[in-house]
C-alpha positions in Angstrom: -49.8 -46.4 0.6 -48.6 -45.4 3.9 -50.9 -45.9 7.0 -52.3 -42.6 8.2 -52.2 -41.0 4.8 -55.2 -39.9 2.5 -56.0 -37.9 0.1 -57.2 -34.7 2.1 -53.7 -35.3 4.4 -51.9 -34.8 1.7 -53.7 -31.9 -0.4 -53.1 -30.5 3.5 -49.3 -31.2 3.4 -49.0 -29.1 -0.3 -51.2 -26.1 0.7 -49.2 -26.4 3.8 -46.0 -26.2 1.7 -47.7 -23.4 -0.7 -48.3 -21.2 2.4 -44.9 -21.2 4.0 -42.9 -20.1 0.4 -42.8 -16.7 -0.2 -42.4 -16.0 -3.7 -38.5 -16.1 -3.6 -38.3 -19.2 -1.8 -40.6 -20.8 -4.8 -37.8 -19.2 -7.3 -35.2 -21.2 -5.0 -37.3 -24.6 -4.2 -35.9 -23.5 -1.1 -38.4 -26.4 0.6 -38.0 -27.4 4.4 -40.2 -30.4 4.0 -38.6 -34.2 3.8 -38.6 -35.1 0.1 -40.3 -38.3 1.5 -43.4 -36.4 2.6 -43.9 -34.6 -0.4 -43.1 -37.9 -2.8 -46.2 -39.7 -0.2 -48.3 -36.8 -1.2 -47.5 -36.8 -5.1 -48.2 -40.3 -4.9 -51.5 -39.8 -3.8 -52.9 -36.9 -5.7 -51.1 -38.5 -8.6 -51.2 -42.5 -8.2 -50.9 -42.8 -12.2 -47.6 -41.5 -12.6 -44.4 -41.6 -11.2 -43.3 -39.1 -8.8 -39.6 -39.3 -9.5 -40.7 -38.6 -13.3 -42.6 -35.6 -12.6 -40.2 -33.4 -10.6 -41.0 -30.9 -8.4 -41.0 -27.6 -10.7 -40.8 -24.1 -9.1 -42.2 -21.6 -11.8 -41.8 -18.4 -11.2 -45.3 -16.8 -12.1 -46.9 -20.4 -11.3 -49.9 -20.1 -9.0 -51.3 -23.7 -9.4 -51.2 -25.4 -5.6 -49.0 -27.7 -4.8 -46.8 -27.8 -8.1 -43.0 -26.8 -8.4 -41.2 -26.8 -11.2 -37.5 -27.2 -11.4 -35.5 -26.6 -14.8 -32.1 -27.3 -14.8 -31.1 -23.8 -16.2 -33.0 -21.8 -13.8 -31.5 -23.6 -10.5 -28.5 -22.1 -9.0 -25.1 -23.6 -8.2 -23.9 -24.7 -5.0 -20.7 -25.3 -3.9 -19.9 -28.9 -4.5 -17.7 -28.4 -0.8 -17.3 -26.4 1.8 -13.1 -26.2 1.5 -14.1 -24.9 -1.8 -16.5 -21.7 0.0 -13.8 -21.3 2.6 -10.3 -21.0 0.0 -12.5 -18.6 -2.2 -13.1 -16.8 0.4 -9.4 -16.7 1.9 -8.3 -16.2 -1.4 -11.2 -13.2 -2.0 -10.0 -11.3 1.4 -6.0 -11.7 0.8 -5.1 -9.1 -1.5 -2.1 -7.7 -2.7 -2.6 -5.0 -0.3 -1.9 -7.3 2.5 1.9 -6.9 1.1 2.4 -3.8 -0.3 -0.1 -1.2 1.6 -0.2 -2.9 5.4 3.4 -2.9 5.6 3.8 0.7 4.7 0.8 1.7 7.3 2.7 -0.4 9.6 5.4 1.8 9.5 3.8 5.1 8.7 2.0 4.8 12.6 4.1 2.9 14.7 5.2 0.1 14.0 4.2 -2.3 16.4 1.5 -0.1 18.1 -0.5 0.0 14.6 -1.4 -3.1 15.0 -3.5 -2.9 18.3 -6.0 -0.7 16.3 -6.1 -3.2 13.9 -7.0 -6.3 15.9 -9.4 -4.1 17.6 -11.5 -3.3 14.5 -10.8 -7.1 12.9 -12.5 -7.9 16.3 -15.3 -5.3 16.2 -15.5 -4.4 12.4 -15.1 -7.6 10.3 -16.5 -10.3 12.5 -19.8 -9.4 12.3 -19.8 -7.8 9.2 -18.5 -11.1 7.9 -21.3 -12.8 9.6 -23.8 -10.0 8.4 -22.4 -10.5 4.4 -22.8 -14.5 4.7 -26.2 -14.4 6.5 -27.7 -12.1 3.8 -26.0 -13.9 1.1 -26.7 -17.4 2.1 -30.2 -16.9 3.4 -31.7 -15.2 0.5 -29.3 -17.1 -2.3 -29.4 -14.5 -5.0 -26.4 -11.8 -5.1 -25.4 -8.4 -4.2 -28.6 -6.5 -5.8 -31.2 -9.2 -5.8 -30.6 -9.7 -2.3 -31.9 -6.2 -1.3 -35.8 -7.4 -2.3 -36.1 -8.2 1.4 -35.7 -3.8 1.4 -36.2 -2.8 -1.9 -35.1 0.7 0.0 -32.2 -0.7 -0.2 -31.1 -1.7 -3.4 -29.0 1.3 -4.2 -26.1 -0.8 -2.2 -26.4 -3.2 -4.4 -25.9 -1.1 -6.8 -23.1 0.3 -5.5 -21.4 -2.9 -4.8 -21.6 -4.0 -8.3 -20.2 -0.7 -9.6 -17.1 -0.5 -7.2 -16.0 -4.2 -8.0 -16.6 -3.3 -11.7 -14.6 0.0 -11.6 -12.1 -2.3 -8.8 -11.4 -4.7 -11.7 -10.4 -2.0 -14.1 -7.0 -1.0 -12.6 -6.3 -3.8 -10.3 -5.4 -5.9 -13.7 -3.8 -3.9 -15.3 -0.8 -3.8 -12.2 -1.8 -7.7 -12.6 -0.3 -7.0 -16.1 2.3 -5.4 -14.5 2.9 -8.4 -12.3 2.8 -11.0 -15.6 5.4 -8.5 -17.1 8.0 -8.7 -14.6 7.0 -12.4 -14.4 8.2 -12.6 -18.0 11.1 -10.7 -17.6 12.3 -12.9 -14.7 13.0 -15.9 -16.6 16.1 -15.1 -17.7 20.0 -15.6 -16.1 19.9 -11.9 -15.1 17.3 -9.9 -14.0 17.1 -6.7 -15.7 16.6 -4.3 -12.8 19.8 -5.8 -11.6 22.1 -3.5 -14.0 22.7 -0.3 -15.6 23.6 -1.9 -19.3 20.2 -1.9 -20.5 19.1 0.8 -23.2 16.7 2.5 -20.7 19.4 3.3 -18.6 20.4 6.7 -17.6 23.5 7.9 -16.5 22.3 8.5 -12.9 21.8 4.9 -12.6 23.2 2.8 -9.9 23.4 -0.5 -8.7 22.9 -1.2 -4.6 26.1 -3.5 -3.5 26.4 -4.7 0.3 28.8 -3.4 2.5 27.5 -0.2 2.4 28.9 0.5 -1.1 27.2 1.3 -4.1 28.1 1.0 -7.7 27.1 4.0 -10.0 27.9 5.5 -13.3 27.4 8.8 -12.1 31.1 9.5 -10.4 32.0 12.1 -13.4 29.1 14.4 -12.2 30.2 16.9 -9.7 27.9 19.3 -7.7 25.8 19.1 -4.7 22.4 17.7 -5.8 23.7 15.1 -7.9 23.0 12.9 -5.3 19.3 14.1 -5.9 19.3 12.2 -9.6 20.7 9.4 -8.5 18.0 6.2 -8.9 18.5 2.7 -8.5 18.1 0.4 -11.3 14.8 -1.3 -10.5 13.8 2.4 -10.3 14.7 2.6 -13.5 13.2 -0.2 -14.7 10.2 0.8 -13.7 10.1 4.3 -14.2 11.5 4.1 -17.8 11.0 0.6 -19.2 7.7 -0.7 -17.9 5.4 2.8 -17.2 7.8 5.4 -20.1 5.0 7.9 -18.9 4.8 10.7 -20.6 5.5 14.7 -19.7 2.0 15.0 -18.5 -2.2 13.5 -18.7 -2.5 15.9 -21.8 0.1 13.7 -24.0 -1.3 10.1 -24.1 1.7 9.2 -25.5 1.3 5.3 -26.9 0.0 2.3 -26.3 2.3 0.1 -24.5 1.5 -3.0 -26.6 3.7 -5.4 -24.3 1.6 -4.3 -21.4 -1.4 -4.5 -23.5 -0.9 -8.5 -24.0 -0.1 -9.0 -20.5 -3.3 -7.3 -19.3 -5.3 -9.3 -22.3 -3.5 -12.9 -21.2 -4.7 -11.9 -17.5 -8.0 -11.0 -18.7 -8.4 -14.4 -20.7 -7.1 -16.3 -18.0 -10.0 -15.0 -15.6 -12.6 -15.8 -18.1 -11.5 -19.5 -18.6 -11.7 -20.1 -14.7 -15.0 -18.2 -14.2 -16.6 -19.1 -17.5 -18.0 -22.6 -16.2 -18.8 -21.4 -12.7 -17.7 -22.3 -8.9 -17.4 -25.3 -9.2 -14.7 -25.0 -11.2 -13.3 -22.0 -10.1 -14.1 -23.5 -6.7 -11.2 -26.2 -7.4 -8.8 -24.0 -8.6 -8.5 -21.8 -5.5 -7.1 -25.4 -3.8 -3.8 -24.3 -6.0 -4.3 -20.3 -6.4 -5.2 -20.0 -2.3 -2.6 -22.6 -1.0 0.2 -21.3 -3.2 1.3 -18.0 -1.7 1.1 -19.2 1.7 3.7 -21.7 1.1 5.9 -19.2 -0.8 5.6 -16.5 2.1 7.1 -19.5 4.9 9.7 -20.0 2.1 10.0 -16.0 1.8 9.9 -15.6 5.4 12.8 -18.7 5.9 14.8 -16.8 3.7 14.9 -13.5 4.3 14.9 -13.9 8.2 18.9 -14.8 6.9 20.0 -11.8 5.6 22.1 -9.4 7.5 20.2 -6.7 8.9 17.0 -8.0 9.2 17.1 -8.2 12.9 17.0 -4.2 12.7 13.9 -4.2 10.2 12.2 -6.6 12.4 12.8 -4.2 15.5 11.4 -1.5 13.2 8.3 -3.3 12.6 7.6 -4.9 16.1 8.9 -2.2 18.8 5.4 0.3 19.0 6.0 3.7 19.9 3.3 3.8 21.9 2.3 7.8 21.4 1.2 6.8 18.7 -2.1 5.5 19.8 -3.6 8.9 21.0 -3.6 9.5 17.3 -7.2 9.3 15.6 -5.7 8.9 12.3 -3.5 6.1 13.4 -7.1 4.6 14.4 -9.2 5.9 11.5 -6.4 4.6 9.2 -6.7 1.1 11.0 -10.5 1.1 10.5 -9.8 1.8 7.0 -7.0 -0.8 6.2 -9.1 -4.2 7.8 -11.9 -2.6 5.8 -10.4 -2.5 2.4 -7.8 -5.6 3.4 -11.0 -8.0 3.9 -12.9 -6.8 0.8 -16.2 -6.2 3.0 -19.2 -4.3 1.1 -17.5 -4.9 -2.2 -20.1 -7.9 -2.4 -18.0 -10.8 -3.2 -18.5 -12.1 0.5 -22.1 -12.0 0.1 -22.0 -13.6 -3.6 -20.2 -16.5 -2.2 -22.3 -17.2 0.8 -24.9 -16.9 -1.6 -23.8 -20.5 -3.4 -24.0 -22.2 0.1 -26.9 -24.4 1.5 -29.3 -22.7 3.3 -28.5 -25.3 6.0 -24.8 -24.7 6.1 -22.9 -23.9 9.1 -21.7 -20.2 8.3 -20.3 -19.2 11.7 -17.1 -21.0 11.4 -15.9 -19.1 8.4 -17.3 -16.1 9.8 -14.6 -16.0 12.2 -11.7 -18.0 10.6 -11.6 -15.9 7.3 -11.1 -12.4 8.7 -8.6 -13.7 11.3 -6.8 -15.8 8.6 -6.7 -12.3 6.6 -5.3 -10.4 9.5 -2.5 -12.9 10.2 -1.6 -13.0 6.5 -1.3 -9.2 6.9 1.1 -9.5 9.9 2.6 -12.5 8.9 3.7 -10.5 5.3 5.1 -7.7 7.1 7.8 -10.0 8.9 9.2 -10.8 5.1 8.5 -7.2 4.3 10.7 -5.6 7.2 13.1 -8.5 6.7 14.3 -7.1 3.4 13.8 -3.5 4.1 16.7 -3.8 7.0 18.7 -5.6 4.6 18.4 -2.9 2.0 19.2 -0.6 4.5 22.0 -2.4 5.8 23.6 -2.5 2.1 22.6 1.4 1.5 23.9 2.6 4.4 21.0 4.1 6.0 18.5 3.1 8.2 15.0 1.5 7.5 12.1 4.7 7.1 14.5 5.7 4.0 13.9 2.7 2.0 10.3 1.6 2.3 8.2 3.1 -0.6 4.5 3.1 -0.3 1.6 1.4 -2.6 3.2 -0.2 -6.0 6.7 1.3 -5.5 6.6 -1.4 -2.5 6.1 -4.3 -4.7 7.5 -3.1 -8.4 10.7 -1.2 -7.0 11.9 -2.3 -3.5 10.9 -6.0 -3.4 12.9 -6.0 -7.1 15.9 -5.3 -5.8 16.1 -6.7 -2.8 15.8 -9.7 -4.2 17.8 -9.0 -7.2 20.8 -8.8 -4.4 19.6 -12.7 -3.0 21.9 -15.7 -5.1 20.0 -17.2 -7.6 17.8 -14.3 -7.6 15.9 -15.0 -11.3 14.0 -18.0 -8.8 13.2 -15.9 -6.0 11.8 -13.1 -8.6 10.0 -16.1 -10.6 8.5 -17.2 -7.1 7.5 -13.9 -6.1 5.4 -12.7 -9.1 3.9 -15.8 -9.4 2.4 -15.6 -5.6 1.2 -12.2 -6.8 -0.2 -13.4 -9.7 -2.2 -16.6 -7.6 -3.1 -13.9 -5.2 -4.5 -11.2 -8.2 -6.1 -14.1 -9.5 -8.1 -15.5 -6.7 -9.6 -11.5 -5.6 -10.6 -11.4 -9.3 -12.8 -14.9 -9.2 -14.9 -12.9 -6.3 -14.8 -9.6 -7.5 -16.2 -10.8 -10.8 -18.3 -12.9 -9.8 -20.3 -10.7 -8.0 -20.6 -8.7 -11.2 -22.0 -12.0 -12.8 -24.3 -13.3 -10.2 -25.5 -9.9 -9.5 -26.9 -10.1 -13.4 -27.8 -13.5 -13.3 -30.0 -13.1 -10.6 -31.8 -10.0 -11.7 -32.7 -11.6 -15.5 -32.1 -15.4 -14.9 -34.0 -16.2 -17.9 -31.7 -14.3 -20.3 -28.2 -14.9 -18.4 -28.2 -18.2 -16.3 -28.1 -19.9 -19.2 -25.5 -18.1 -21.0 -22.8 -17.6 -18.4 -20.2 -18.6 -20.6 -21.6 -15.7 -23.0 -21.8 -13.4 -20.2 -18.7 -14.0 -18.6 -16.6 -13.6 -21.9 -18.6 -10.0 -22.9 -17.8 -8.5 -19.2 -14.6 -9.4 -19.3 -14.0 -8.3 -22.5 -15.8 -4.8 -21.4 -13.5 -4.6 -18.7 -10.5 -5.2 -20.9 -11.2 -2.7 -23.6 -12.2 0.3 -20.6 -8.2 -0.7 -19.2 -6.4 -0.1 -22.3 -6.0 3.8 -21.4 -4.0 2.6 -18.3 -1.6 0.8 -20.7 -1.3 4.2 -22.2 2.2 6.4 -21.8 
């Protein structure tokens, strides 16, 4: 027995203990106290039995004094590192929109003066909402609803954050069955959207050649506004081989079973990484988060090359400075490092939430949001890159080639890179970056849609995430077939 401790000291030390939980740090076994003094105490109240047998078991209705009880299935998961918090995080934040919807804001206010605003509102906007998400998540450990019993006025966010990633994973896979598609249909000699032989040609189809030429099929056609049919063949590709929408909302047209498969293969690949948890998904972001970054410095190396993409560079980097007087160039800023960074979707706070209470969170706090803003900057080098190079082999300068949202990514990144030799491993390299990328924002954006559950009925869900995880995925899947429609 150690000297200075008796019996009273150490029914003290407990009641001690008892008093300074609050009822969700007993759910936690969230306990500041040195497991030495509390095995010294057990051993006292308890000298004819082992202390390392009995456990300390946090109940949650238990109001016996000085007894915890622990089960394996109701305590939560930790990251088993804190690389593993900070790629999830990375890979959370960098979206696809960091290369398909900064570029085209980029260029819609300025160029090069669009991105003062947006350093201004990283700086004032996600910095401390980072470190607002991660202190919430990590302190309390429970998700993006359960969190909110420190304000139960509050909860309704939660709410809300759990319906927009839900509703958020809806679409976004299916264009990550888009990506999988054009994935596929990369892995052959020549890329379909390279030609104007395929059976979903028209005869307004054309091919973009350098030198300012073009190749088209169309020369028999006389009249002025032939020139308005005219669409390239990765316009057509997409238009009428991957979408074939239909006339109008009212025909539904059919299901497009090939996208249907992709968007099911996407959806089964997200349950087998989340199924078992983070610390498995928590390894595979060391490939899905490293991945695109070394694919944009190959991008980047490459397309820095091509004639004319001094002049898209110029295009991206010279500011017009006007610009800046313009409230929408800033509101559109705000709105941009907003949805660019994911923050109050809940995902930052759902991973903070798997942390040690002890862990240093103010690193991250400033890393991730600046490591999402240079990916954002960084992507529009590659983007500008290839937009002067279309230009250059169009004839025509750079704000006539850039299409905005998916066209970006499913139209203009298609064929410029159709034009680059040996363009079946550029396109293979591309779509798989997009598809690491898609993959990584849905670990968090599902897993808050998971944690929020478990932590609001841990007896009926913790111990079924597999379950769980394969029934909301499958949810999701089934309400995304209408987007694979015609």
């Amino acid at each position: 027995m150690s000297e200075g401790w008796d019996r009273e000291a150490a029914e003290n030390l407990l009641q001690n203990i008892d008093h300074k939980l609050t009822e969700e740090n007993k759910k936690m076994c969230e306990i500041e106290i040195t497991l030495d003094e509390i095995s010294k105490a057990i051993t006292i109240l308890k000298p004819d039995k082992s202390p390392g047998k009995d456990g300390i078991e946090c109940k949650e209705n238990s109001t016996s004094k000085g007894k915890y009880e622990v089960t394996q299935e109701e305590r939560r998961e930790t990251w088993t590192g804190r690389f593993d918090f900070f790629l999830s995080n990375v890979g959370y934040a960098v979206g696809i929109g960091n290369i398909w919807r900064f570029p085209y804001l980029c260029y819609k206010n300025g160029g090069g003066s669009f991105l003062i605003p947006y350093i201004t509102f990283m700086i004032l906007g996600a910095l401390p909402m980072f470190l607002l998400e991660y202190s919430l998540g990590q302190f309390s450990s429970n998700g993006p609803i359960s969190v909110w019993k420190i304000c139960p006025l509050m909860k309704g966010l939660g709410y809300a954050m759990v319906s927009t990633s839900a509703i958020f994973c809806i679409y976004f896979n299916v264009m990550m069955g888009y990506v999988l598609y054009f994935l596929y249909h990369s892995l052959t000699s020549v890329l379909p959207w390279s030609t104007c032989d395929n059976e979903w040609n028209t005869e307004f189809c054309y091919i973009s050649k350098p030198s300012n030429t073009s190749t088209s099929n169309i020369s028999s056609i006389t009249g002025n506004n032939t020139g308005d049919l005219k669409m390239s063949s990765s316009e057509e590709f997409w238009s009428y081989n991957v979408l074939q929408i239909t006339s109008g909302i009212e025909d539904m047209g059919n299901i497009r079973l090939e996208l249907l498969l992709c968007l099911f293969i996407f959806w089964f690949i997200v349950f087998l990484c989340l199924c078992k948890g983070i610390k498995v998904s928590g390894k595979i972001v060391y490939v899905t988060a490293i991945f695109p970054y070394i694919v944009l410095i190959i991008f980047l190396i490459r397309v820095v090359t091509l004639p004319g993409a001094t002049d898209g560079i110029l295009f991206y980097v010279v500011p017009q400075w006007d610009k800046l007087l313009s409230t929408k160039v800033w509101g559109e800023a705000a709105l941009q490092i907003f949805f660019s960074t994911s923050m109050g979707w809940g995902g930052l706070l759902t991973f903070a939430s798997y942390n040690k209470f002890h862990d240093n969170m103010y690193g991250n706090a400033m890393i991730v949001p600046t490591v999402n803003c240079g990916t954002s900057i960084f992507a529009g080098f590659i983007t500008f890159s290839m937009l002067g190079f279309m230009a250059l082999n169009k004839g025509t300068t750079v704000d006539k080639v850039l299409n905005q949202g998916p066209g970006l990514v499913f139209i203009t990144y298609p064929e410029a890179i159709s034009s680059f030799p040996i363009s079946p491993f550029w396109a293979v390299l591309f779509f798989l970056m997009l598809f690491t990328i898609g993959i990584d924002t849905q670990f968090g954006t599902i897993e808050t849609v998971l944690s929020a559950l478990t932590d609001e009925f841990p007896k009926l869900f913790r111990r079924r995430k597999v379950l769980l995880t394969g029934v909301i995925c499958l949810i999701e899947f089934i309400l995304g077939i209408p987007f694979v429609m015609q």
